[in-house]
Structures are given as C-alpha cells and as structure tokens.
C-alpha positions as CSV (number, residue, x, y, z in Angstrom):
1,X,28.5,-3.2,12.3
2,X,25.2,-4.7,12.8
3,X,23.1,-6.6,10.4
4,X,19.8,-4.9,10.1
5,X,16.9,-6.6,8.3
6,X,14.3,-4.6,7.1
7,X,10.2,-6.3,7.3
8,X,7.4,-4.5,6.1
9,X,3.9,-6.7,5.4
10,X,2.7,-6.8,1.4
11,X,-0.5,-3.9,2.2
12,X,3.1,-1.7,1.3
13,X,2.3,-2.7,-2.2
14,X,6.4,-3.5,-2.6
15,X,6.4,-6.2,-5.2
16,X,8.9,-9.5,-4.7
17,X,10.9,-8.1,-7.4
18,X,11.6,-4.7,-5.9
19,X,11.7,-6.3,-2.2
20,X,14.7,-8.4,-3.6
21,X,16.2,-5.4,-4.7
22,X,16.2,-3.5,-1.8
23,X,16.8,-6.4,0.9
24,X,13.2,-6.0,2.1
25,X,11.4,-9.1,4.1
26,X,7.8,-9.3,3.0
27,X,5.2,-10.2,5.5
28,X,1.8,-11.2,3.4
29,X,-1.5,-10.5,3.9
30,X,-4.0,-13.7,3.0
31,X,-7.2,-13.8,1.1
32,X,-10.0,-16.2,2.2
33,X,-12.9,-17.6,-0.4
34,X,-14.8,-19.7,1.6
35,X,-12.8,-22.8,2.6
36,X,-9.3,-21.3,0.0
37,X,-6.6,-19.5,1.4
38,X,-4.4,-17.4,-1.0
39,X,-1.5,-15.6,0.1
40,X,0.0,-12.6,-1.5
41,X,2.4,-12.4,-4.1
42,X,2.6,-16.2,-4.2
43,X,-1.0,-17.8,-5.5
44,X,-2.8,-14.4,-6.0
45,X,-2.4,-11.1,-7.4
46,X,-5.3,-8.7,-8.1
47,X,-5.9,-9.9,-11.6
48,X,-7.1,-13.3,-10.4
49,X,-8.5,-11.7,-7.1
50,X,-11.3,-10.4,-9.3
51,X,-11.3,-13.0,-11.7
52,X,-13.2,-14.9,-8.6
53,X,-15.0,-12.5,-7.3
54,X,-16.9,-11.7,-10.7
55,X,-17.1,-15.8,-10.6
56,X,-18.6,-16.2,-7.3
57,X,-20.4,-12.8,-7.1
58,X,-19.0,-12.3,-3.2
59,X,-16.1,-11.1,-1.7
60,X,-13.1,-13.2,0.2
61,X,-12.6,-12.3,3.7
62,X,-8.8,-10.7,4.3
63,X,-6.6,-11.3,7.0
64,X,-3.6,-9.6,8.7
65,X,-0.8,-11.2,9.2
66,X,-1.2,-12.9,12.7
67,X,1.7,-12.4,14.9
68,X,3.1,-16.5,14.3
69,X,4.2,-14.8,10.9
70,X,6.2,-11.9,12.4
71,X,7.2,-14.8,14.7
72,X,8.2,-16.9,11.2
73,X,9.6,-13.7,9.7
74,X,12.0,-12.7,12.4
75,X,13.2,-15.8,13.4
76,X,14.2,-16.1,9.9
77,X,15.8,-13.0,9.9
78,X,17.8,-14.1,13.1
79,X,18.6,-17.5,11.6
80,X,20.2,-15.9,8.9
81,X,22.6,-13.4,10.7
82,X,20.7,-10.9,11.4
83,X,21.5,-9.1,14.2
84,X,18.5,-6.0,14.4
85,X,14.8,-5.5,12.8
86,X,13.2,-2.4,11.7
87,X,9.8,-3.7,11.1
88,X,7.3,-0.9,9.4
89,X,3.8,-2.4,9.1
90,X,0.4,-0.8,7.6
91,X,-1.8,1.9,9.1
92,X,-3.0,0.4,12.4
93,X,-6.2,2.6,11.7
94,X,-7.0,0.3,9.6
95,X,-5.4,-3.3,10.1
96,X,-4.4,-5.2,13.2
97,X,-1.0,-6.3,11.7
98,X,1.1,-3.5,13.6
99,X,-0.5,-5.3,16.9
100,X,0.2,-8.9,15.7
101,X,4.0,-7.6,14.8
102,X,3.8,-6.1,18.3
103,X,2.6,-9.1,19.9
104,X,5.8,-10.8,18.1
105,X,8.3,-9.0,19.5
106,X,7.2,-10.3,22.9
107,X,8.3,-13.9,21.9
108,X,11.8,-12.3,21.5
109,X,13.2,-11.3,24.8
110,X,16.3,-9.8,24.5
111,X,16.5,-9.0,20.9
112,X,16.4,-5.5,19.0
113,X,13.5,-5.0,17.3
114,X,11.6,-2.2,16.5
115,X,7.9,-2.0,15.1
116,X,6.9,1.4,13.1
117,X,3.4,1.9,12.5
118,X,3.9,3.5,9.1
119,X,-0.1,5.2,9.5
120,X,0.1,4.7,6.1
121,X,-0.9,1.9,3.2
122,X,0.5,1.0,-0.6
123,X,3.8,2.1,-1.7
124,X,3.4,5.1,1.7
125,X,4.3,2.5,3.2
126,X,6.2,1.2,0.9
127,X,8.7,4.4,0.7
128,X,9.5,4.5,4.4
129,X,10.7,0.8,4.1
130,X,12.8,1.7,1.2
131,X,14.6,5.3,3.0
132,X,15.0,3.2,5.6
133,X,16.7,0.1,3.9
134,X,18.7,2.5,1.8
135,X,19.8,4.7,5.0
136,X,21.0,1.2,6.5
137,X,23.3,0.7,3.2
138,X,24.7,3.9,3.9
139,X,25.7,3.0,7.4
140,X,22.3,4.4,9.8
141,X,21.4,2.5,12.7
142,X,18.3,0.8,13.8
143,X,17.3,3.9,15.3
144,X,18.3,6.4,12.6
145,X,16.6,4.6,9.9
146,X,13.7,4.4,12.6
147,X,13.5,8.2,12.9
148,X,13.9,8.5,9.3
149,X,10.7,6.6,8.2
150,X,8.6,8.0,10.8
151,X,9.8,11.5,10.0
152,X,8.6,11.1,6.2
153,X,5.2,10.5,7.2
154,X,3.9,13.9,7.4
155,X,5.6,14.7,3.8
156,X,3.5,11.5,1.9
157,X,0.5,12.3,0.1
158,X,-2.0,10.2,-2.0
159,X,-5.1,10.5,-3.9
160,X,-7.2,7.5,-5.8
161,X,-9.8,7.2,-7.8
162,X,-12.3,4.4,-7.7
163,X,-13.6,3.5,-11.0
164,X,-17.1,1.7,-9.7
165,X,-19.0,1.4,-6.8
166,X,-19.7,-1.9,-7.4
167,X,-17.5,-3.8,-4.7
168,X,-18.3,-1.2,-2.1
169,X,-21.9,-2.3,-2.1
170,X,-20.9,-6.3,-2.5
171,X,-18.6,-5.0,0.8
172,X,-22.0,-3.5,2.5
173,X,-20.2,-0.2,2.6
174,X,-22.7,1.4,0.1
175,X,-26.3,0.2,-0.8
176,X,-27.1,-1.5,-3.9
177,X,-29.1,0.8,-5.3
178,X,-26.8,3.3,-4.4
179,X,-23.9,1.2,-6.4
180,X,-26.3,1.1,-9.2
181,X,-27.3,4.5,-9.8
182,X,-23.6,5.3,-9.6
183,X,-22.9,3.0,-11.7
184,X,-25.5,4.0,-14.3
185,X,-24.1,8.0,-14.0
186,X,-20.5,7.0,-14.0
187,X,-20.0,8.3,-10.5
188,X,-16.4,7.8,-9.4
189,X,-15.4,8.6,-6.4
190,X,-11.9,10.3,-5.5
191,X,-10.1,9.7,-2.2
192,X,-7.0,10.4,0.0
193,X,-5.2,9.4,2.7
194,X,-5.8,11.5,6.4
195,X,-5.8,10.4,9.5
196,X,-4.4,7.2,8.9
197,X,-7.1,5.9,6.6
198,X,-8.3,6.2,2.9
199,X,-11.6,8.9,3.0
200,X,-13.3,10.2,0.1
201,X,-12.7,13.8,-0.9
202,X,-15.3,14.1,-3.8
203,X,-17.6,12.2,-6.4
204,X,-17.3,13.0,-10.2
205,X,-19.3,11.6,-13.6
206,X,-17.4,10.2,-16.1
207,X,-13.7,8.7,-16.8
208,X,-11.9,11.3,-18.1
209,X,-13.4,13.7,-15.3
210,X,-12.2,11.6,-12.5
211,X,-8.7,11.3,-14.5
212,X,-8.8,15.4,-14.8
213,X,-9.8,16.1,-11.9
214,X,-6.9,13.2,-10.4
215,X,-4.6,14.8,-12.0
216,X,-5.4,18.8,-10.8
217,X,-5.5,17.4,-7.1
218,X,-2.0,15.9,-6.9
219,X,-0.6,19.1,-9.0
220,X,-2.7,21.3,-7.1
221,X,-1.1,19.4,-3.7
222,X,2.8,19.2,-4.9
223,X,3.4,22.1,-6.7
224,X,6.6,24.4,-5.9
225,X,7.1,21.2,-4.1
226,X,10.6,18.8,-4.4
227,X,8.8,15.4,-5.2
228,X,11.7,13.0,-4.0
229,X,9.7,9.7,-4.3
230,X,6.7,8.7,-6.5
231,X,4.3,5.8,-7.3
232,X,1.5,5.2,-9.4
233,X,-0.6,2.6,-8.1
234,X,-3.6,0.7,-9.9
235,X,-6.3,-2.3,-9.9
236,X,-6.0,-4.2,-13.0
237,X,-5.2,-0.4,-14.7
238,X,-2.1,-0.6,-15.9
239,X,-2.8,1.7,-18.6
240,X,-4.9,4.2,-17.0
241,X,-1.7,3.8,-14.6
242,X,0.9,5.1,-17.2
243,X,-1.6,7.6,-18.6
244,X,-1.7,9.3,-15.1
245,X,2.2,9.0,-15.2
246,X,2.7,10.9,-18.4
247,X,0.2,13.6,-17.1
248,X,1.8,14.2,-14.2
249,X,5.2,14.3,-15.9
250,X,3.8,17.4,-17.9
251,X,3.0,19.7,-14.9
252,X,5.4,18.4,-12.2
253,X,8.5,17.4,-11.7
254,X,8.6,13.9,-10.9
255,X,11.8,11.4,-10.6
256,X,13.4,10.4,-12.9
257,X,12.0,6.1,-11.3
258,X,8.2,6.4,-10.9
259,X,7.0,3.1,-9.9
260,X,4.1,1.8,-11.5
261,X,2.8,-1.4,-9.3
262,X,-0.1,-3.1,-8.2
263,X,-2.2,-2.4,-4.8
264,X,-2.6,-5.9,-4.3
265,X,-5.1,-8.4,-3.2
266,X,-4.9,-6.8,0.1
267,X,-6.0,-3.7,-0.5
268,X,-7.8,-4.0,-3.7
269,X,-10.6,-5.9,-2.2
270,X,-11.9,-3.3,-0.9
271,X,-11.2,-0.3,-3.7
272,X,-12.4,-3.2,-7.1
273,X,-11.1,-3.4,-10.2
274,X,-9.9,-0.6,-12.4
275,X,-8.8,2.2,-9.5
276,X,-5.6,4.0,-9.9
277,X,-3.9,7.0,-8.1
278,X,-0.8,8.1,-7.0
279,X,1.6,8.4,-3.9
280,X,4.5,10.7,-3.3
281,X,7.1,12.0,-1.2
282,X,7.7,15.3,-1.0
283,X,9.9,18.2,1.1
C-alpha cells in the first residue's frame, strides 16, 4: 500500500497539535513588519500579531507560501517514505498559495501529487484535510481521499462576526471615519463564506446582538441538518469562542469534539482582534 502524506498550508487554521495528531504537513503562511518576518505557528500567533500592530499602529504585509515551500514540504515528504501527496491549499479566490503549490508540482516529474483547491479558508479547509487523512487510515487512495475533500465542499458553511472595524480601515478596505462612526455605534459586521471568499451578510449594534443574531444564522442554516464536523474559530476570543459553543449546543446538535482554535496570523490580519464564528460540516 502506498504511503500517502497529507499537506495543507496553516490559512486551514489546523494547529501543530492537531496536525500531529492527524499526520498532517503544515505549509505556513508568513507575516512581514517592515524588515521582520514571522512565520506561523512557530514565532507568531494572533495574540502577539496584534500586540504589534496596536504597537506600531500599521499592519504587516502577508504572504503565501511561495512554491520553494511546497518544493521544501514535498521533498520532505518524499525523503521520508512517502510515496503520494494529497495537497489541499486555501481558497485560490483569495490567496496565490494553490498556484505556488501548483507551480511545485512541476519541479516533480514523475511523482503523484495532487493539489485541491479547498475554495475554502480556516478549519473549511481544515475538515477536508482531516476526511481525507482519516479516509487514507482506513485504506482510500490518493484519489478517493481526493474526491472525498472536494465532495465536502458544497456541505461546509461558516458565518463570523467582526467585532471592530478598526483594522479594516488601517487595511484601506473601509474609511476612517467610517471605522470610527462604527466604532462609536458598536457596529459589527457579520459575514460568510460564498463564492470562495468571506463577504459580509449584515451589520448589527452592539455585542450581544451580533452574538444573537450569530447564533440564529448558523441554527437558522443547519437545522434538521446532520452536523458531522464543527469548529468554533476566534481572534484573541477564546471566551466569546466557548460562549458561542454552549449556544449552539442548546439548539443544535453538534459533535460530541467541537474544536475551538485560533484563525491565525494569516487570516486574522485582515478580520482584527476579538472576531469569532463558526464552521461546520454538514449532510
């Protein structure tokens, strides 16, 4: 039987810890202040992201991984005995690292390795990388656990909620005095996934609104539903994180294993400090 290694890149939100479990290769994504390079999930995670950004009152730069660290990742992987790749990478609607890992695959002639664009961010991603590493445990080819990830896609769903507009205007995605009047109301913004991208659905005053109103758009989306897979993701919200949880757990029923991670550097750049939503898989 053939060694298959799965990569994914670290927009999937899969922490080191939970990538260990499941045999998953992480592929990170780099942050950039000024002349300092961090990489994810070894010098930075999101509390320290904003840490310097409140410090030095801009944003860093981001970077998809380039293709020399698909080239680094699966000659690793081949090095080590592996005889296949399943490689699932973020939405390419919204990063280039699907075309670096294509580009990659070029510098492999002759070798088995197949590139999923997962059209899909956070632990979205995330679950087609673990279906697919567990399907491979239980015996699934390449192309089985392939078909598999790419099959969920239609089933995931996601909705957010922003908790300022602040970074969004420091991005130059929203005027100042926009942020600021938001700001000043309490205006949070709630989002979802379509298309490939995150877009926002509506604006709401207040905390516990947004949380409400969080809450009735993922039961209003999965009820009479089977939820088979389920994350809660935040920015430096760990408790608004487990709040939504325990919601959630009253009107639906949700696995028994909800993970409860971080969207990390990544992402959170461009969402701030203090979002969280929810991601799921459901038939």
């Amino acid at each position: 039987m053939s060694k298959i290694q799965i990569i994914t890149d670290s927009d999937s939100s899969i922490s080191p810890a939970i990538a260990k479990k499941y045999g998953i290769t992480l592929v990170p994504i780099t942050i950039q202040f000024g002349e300092e390079t961090f990489t994810t999930n070894l010098d930075i995670d999101d509390k320290l992201l904003f840490e310097k950004i409140d410090h030095l009152g801009k944003l860093p730069t981001t970077a998809a991984p380039c293709p020399a660290a698909f080239i680094a990742a699966f000659t690793e992987a081949f090095n080590t005995g592996t005889d296949e790749i399943l490689c699932i990478c973020v939405s390419s609607k919204v990063s280039s690292t699907y075309e670096s890992a294509l580009l990659a695959v070029r510098e492999f002639p002759g070798k088995h390795i197949r590139v999923v664009d997962s059209l899909y961010m956070t632990m979205g991603q995330g679950f087609l990388a673990l279906a697919a590493s567990e399907a491979i445990a239980n015996g699934a080819t390449l192309e089985e656990a392939a078909k598999l990830a790419e099959e969920m896609i239609p089933y995931l769903c996601t909705f957010a909620s922003f908790a300022t507009l602040k970074y969004l205007a420091m991005s130059g995605r929203v005027g100042k005095f926009v942020a600021g009047m938001a700001g000043a109301l309490d205006i949070r913004p709630l989002l979802t996934m379509k298309d490939g991208t995150l877009q926002i659905l509506e604006r709401v005053r207040t905390r516990k609104n947004a949380m409400d109103r969080l809450v009735n758009l993922i039961t209003g989306a999965l009820n009479e539903k089977t939820i088979e897979k389920a994350a809660i993701f935040h920015v430096n919200n760990h408790e608004e994180a487990l709040i939504l949880e325990a919601r959630l757990r009253e009107k639906l029923h949700l696995p028994a294993e909800v993970f409860i991670i971080e969207f990390t550097p990544g992402l959170s750049v461009h969402a701030g400090s203090g979002m969280v939503g929810g991601v799921f898989y459901s038939k």
